[in-house]
C-alpha positions as MATLAB code, in Angstrom:
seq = 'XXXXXXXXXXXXXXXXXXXXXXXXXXXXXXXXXXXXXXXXXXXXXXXXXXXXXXXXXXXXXXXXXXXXXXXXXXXXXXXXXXXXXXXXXXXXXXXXXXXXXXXXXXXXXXXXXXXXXXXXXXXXXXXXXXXXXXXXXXXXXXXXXXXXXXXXXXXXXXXXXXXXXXXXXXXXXXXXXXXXXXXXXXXXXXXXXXXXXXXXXXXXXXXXXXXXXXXXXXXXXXXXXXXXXXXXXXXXXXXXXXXXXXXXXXXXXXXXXXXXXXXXXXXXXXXXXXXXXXXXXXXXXXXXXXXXXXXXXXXXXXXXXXXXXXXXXXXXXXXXXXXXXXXXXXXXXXXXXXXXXXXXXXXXXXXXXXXXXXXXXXXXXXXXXXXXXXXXXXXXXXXXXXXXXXXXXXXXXXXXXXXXXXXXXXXXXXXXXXXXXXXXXXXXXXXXXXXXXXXXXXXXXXXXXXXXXXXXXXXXXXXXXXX';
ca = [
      73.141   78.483   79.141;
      70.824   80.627   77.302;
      73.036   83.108   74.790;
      70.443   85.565   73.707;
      67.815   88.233   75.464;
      65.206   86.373   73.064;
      65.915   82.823   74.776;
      65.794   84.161   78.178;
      62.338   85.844   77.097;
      63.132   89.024   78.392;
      60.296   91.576   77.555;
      60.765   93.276   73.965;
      61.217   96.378   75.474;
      64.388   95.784   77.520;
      65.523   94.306   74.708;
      65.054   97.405   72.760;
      66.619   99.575   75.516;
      69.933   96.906   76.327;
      70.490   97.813   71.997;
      70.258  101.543   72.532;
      73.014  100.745   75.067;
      74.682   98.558   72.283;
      73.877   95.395   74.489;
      72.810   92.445   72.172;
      73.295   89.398   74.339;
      73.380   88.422   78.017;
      76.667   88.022   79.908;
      77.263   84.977   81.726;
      75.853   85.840   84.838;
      72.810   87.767   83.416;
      71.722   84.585   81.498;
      72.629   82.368   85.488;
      70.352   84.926   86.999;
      67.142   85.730   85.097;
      65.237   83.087   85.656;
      65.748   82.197   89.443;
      65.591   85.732   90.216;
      62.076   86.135   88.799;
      61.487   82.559   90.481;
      61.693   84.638   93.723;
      64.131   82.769   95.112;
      67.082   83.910   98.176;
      70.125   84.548   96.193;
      74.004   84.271   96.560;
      75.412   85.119   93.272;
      79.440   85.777   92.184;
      80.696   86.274   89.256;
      84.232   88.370   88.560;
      84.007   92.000   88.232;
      83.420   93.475   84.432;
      80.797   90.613   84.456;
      77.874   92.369   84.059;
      76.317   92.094   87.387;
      74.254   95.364   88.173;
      72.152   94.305   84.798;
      71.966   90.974   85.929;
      69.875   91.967   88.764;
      68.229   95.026   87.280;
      66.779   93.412   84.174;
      63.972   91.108   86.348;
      63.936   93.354   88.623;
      62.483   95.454   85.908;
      60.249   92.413   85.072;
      59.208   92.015   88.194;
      58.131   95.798   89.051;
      54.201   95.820   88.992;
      53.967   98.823   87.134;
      50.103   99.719   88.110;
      51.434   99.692   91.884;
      52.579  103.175   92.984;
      54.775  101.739   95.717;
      58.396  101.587   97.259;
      58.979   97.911   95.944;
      62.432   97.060   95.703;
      65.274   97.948   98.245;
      69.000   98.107   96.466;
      71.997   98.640   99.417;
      75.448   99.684   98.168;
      78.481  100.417   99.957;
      80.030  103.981   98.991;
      77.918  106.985   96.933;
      79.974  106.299   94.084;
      78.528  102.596   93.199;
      74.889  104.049   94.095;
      74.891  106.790   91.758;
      76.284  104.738   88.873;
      73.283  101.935   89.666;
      70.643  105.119   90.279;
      71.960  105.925   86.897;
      71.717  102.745   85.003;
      68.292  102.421   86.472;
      67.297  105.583   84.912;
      69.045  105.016   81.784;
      67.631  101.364   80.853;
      64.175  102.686   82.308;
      64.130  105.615   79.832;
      65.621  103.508   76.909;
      63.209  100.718   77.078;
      60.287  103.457   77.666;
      58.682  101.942   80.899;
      57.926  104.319   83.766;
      59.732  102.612   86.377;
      60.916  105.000   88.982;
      63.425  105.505   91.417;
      65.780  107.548   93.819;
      69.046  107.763   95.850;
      68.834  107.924   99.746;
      72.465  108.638  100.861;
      74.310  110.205  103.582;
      75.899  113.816  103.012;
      72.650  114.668  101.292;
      70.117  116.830  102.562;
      67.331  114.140  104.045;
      64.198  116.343  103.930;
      64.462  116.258  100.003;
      65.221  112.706  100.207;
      62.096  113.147  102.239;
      60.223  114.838   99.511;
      60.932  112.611   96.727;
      59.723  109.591   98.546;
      56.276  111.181   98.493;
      56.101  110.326   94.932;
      56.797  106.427   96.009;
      59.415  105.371   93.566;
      59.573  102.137   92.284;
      63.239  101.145   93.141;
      65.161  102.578   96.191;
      69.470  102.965   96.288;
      71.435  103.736   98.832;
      73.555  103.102  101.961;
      71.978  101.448  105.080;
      72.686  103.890  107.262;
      70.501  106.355  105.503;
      67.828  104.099  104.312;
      67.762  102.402  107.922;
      67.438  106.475  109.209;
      64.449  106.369  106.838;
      62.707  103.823  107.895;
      62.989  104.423  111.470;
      61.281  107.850  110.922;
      58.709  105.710  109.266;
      59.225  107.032  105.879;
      59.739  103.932  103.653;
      56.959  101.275  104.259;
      58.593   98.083  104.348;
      55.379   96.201  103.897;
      55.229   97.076   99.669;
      58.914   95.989   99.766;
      59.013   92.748   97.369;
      62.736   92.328   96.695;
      66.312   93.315   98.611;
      69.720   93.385   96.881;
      72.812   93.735   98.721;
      75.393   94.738   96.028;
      78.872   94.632   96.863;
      77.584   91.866   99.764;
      80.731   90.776  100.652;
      81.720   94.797  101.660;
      78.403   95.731  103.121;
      78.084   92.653  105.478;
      82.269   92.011  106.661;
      82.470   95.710  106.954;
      81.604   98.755  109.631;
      78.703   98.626  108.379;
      77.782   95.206  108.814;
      75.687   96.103  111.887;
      73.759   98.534  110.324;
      72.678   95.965  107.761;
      71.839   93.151  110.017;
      69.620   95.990  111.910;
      67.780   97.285  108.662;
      67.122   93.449  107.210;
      65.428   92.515  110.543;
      63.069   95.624  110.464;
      62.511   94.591  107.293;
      61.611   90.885  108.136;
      61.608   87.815  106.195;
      58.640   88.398  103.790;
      61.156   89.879  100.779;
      63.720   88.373   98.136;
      66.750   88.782   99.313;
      69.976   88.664   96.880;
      73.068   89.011   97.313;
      75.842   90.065   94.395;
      79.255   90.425   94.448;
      82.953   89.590   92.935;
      84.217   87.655   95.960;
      81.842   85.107   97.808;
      83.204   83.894  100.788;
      82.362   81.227  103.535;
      82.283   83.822  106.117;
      80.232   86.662  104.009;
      77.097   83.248  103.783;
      77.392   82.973  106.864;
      76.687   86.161  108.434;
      73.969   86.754  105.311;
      72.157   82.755  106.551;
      69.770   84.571  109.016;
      68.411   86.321  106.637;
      67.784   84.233  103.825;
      65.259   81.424  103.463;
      66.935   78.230  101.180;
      68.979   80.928   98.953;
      70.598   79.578   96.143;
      74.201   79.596   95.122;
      75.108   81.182   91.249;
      78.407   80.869   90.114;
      79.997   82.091   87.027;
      83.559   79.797   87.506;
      83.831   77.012   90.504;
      85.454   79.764   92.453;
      86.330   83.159   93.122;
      88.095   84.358   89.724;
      89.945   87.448   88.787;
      88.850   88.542   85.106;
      90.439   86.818   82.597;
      90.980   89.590   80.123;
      93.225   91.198   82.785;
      97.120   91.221   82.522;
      99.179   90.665   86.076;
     102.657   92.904   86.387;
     105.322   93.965   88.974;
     107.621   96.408   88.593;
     110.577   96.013   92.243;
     111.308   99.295   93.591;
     112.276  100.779   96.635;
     110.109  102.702   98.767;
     111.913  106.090   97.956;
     112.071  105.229   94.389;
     108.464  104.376   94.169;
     106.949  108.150   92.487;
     109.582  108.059   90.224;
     108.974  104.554   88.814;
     104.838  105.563   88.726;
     105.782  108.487   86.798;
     107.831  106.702   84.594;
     104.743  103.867   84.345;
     102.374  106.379   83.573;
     104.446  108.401   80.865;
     105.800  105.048   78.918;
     102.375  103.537   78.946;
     100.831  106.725   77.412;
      97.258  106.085   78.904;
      94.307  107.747   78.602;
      92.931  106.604   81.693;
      94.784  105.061   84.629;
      93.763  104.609   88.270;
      96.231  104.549   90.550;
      95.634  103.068   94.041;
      97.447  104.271   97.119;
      96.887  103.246  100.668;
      95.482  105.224  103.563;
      98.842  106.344  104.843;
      99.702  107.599  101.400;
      99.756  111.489  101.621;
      97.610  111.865   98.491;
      98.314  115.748   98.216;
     101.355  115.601   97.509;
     101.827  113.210   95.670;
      98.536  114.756   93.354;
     101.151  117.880   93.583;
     104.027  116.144   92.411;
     102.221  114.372   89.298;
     100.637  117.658   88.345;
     104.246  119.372   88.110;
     105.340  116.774   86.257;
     102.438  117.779   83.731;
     100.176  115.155   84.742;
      96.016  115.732   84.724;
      94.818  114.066   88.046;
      91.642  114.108   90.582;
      91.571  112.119   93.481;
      88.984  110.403   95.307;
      89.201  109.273   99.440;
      86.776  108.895  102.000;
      88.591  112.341  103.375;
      87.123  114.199  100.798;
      83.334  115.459  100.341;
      80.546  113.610   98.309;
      80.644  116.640   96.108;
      83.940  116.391   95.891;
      84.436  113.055   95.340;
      81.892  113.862   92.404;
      83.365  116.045   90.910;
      86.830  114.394   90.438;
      85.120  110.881   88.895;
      83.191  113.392   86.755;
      86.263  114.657   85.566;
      88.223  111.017   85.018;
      85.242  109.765   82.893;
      84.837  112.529   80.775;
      88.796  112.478   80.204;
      89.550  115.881   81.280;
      92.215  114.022   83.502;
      94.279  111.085   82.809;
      94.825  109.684   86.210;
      92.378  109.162   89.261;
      94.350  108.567   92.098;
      92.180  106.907   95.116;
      91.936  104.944   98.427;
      90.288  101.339   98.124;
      86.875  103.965   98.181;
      86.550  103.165   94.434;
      87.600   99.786   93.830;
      84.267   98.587   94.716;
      81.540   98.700   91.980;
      83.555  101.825   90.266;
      82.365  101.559   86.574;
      84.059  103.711   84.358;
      84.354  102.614   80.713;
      88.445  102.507   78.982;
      90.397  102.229   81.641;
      93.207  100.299   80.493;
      95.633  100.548   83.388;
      95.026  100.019   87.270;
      98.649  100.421   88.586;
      98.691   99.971   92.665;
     101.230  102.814   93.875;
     100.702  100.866   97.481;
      99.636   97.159   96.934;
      96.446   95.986   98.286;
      96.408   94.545  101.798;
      93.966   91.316  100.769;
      93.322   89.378   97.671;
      89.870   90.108   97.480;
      90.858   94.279   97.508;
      93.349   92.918   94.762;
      90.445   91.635   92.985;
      88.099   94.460   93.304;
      90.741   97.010   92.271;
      92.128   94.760   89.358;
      88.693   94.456   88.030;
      88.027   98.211   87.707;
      89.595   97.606   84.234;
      88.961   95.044   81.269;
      85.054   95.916   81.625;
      82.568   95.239   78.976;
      85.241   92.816   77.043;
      88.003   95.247   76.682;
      91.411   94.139   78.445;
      93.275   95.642   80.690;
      96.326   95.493   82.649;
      97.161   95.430   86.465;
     100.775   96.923   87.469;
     102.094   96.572   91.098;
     104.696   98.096   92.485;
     106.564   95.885   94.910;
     109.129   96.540   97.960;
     111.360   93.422   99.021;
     108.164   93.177  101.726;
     105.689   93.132   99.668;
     107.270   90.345   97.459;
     105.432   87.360   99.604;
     101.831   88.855   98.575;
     102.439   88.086   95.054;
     102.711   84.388   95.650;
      99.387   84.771   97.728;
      97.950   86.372   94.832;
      99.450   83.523   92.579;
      98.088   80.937   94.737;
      94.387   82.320   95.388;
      93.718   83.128   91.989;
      95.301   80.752   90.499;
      96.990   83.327   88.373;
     100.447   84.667   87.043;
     101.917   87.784   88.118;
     105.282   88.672   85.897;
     107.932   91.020   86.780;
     108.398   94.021   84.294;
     111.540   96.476   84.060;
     112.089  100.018   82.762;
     114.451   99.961   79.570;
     115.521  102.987   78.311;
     111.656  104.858   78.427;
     110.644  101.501   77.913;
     108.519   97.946   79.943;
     109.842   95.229   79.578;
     108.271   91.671   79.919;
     110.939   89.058   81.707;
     108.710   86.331   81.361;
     108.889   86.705   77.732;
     111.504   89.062   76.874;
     109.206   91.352   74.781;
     108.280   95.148   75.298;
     104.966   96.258   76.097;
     103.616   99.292   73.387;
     102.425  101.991   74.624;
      98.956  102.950   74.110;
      98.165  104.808   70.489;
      96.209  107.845   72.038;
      92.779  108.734   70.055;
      92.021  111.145   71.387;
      95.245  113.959   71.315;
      95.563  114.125   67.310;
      98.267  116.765   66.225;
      96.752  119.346   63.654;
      98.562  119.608   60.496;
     100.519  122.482   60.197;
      99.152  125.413   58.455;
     100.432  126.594   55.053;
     100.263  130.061   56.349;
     103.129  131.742   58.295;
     102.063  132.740   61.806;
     102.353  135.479   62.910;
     104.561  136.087   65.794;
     102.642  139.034   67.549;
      99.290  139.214   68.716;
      96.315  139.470   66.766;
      95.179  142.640   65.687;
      99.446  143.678   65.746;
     102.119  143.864   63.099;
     105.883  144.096   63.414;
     106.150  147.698   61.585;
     103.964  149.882   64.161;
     103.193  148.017   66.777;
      99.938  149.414   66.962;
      96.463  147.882   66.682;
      94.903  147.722   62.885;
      91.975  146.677   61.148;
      91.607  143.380   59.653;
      90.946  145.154   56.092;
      90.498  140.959   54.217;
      86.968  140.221   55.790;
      87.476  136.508   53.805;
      91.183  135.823   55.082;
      91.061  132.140   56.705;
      92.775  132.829   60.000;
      95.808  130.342   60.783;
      94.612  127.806   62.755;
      95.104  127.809   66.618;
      96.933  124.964   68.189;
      95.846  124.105   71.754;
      97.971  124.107   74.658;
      97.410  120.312   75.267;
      98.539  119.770   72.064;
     101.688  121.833   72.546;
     102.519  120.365   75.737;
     101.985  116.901   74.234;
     104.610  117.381   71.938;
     107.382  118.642   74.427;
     107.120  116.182   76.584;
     107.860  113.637   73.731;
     111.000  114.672   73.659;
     111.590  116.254   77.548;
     114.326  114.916   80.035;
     112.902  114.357   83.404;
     113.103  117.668   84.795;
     111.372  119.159   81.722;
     109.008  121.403   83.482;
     112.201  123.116   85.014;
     111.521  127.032   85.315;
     112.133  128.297   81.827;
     109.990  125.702   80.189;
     107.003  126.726   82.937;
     107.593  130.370   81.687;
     107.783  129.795   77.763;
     104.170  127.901   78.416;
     102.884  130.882   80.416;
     103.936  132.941   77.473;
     102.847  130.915   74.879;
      99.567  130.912   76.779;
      99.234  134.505   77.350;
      99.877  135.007   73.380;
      96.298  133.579   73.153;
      97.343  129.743   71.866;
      95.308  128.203   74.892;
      91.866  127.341   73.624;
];
């Protein structure tokens, strides 16, 4: 297997934009790919999430784009707005990092169709989206399927075993059988070939591992609990671990309001993401998670497939997935890009027989953790997990200077407003109110955002130490 962009010959400036993106060699299934892809040839690729797999089809894709053609050439179907955007984005990112002109643009539902419309006038290179949408599209005669060279069906097992399996069968026979058609996704079954056969001609079957793998760089933990217990044992998960990012996965009966309500009074930051929710809602709270103004993104299965958001180092399933392929997708929303990461259940005495199911599909070990004193313990190997060393909460030093306990522009004698008379006086400097609450709840019981704690902050706060 080739183990550099150079041996795959992969144009010089990809190469240049994959560096920009600190990308310097191919991943296993980008170096599988390249070359049949640009053969032309029907594909069925897996390969376990964190792979690599949206640049695996987007770099010949990008060779293959005739760039003297104004034209709608290649067709790319996802199943929720959230793995769309992120491969709209990465399409504009490698495009404008490698400096070719390739174009493209997102046709989804919940967005207003007569710009989609618009934008289609300028015949983009690439089109993303859902099928429903893009099959909407078409119908109106507003995509010309005849300059369509290529189809990719990311996520394939989802789009094709799902609702919206019909509407994919419907939009790849108006299509017909004069495009590439590939297929991509984490979990490959039997079933997910066999509804795709009609519409491939010969395809070809790319593995990364002799079957269906869960990420290797990914650690497997239960915590037992009872059902009433269960918030209090996530809470204590989330505080012991000390991560920066988390997702938490809850099932569709889970009342995510309150318990978002319950893990913000407990001084938690988290957005949440459902299918109930808005596409502009649903953007804003990933926008949030990834730039790290919250901690914790607490979601249906929505996100588990194709969700790429870099550092998350702890997918902890409040409500455990219902099949080991949603087990795979969620696990693999961490350890991406050759970090590690680590995968925390928490069990009920039912739940205890889909563990060995997960054992015995993956091939895999799941081992039981407990809650020590504040801290996880491993019983397979009697050691202690360490909490995560947080980079990006560092304490200030304290300042030399005594602060002043009124507000600025105050003194203790009058009372009264003066004038700062030393121009060149270094003010003290001002601690923020993450940093403050930080510290407390280092050394807080449980209940430590009981009432008089919740006032002192407002105070504190109100004194002008919130930045």
């Amino acid at each position: 297997m080739q183990t550099s962009f150079e041996a795959l010959q992969l144009k010089n400036e990809l190469i240049k934009g994959l560096k920009a993106q600190n990308i310097v060699k191919p991943t296993a299934v980008q170096a599988l790919t390249y070359s049949a892809f640009l053969e032309g040839k029907d594909l069925i690729v897996e390969s376990h999430t964190g792979s690599g797999k949206t640049l695996a089809f987007l770099l010949p894709l990008f060779t293959k784009i005739n760039l003297a053609e104004k034209s709608n050439q290649a067709l790319i179907l996802a199943p929720t707005h959230e793995l769309a955007h992120q491969i709209h984005e990465q399409i504009k990112l490698l495009a404008k990092n490698s400096e070719m002109p390739i174009t493209s643009t997102i046709l989804m539902g919940e967005m207003n169709i007569e710009k989609q419309i618009d934008k289609l006038k300028n015949k983009p290179h690439i089109l993303v989206g859902s099928p429903g949408r893009i099959l909407d599209l078409i119908s109106k005669k507003k995509i010309n399927v005849t300059t369509l060279e290529t189809v990719i069906l990311d996520e394939a097992d989802n789009l094709l075993e799902s609702t919206q399996s019909g509407t994919v069968k419907k939009l790849l026979h108006q299509i017909g059988h004069h495009v590439q058609v590939t297929l991509f996704s984490a979990s490959m079954s039997d079933k997910v070939c066999k509804l795709a056969q009609p519409f491939l001609n010969e395809p070809t079957l790319l593995q990364t591992a002799s079957k269906t793998e869960v990420n290797p760089l990914i650690s497997h933990l239960y915590l037992k609990t009872e059902g009433r217990d269960k918030f209090e044992n996530l809470k204590k998960l989330l505080q012991t671990t000390n991560t920066q990012k988390a997702l938490v996965f809850v099932s569709q009966h889970t009342d995510t309001k309150v318990l978002v309500e319950k893990l913000n009074y407990h001084g938690f930051t988290v957005a949440t993401i459902s299918g109930k929710l808005s596409k502009e809602e649903r953007k804003n709270a990933l926008a949030k998670f990834k730039s790290g103004k919250v901690k914790v993104l607490l979601s249906s299965d929505l996100s588990a497939r194709g969700l790429d958001v870099a550092h998350i180092t702890h997918i902890i399933h409040y409500d455990l997935a219902l099949t080991p392929q949603d087990y795979l997708h969620r696990a693999g929303r961490s350890a991406r890009n050759g970090e590690k990461g680590t995968s925390i259940s928490l069990i009920t005495p039912k739940d205890l027989g889909m563990i060995r199911v997960l054992e015995r599909t993956f091939q895999i070990k799941l081992e039981e953790i407990i809650l020590v004193k504040g801290r996880i313990k491993n019983l397979a190997t009697n050691a202690f997990l360490e909490p995560m060393v947080s980079s990006t909460l560092v304490e200030e030093k304290p300042s030399t200077k005594k602060r002043n306990k009124y507000p600025k522009g105050f003194t203790s004698d009058s009372g009264k407003k003066t004038k700062n008379k030393q121009q060149n006086t270094e003010e003290p400097k001002r601690t923020s109110k993450k940093v403050i609450t930080k510290k407390l709840s280092q050394s807080a019981s449980d209940d430590f955002l009981s009432g008089s704690l919740a006032d002192a902050l407002k105070l504190i706060e109100e004194a002008g130490w919130d930045e």
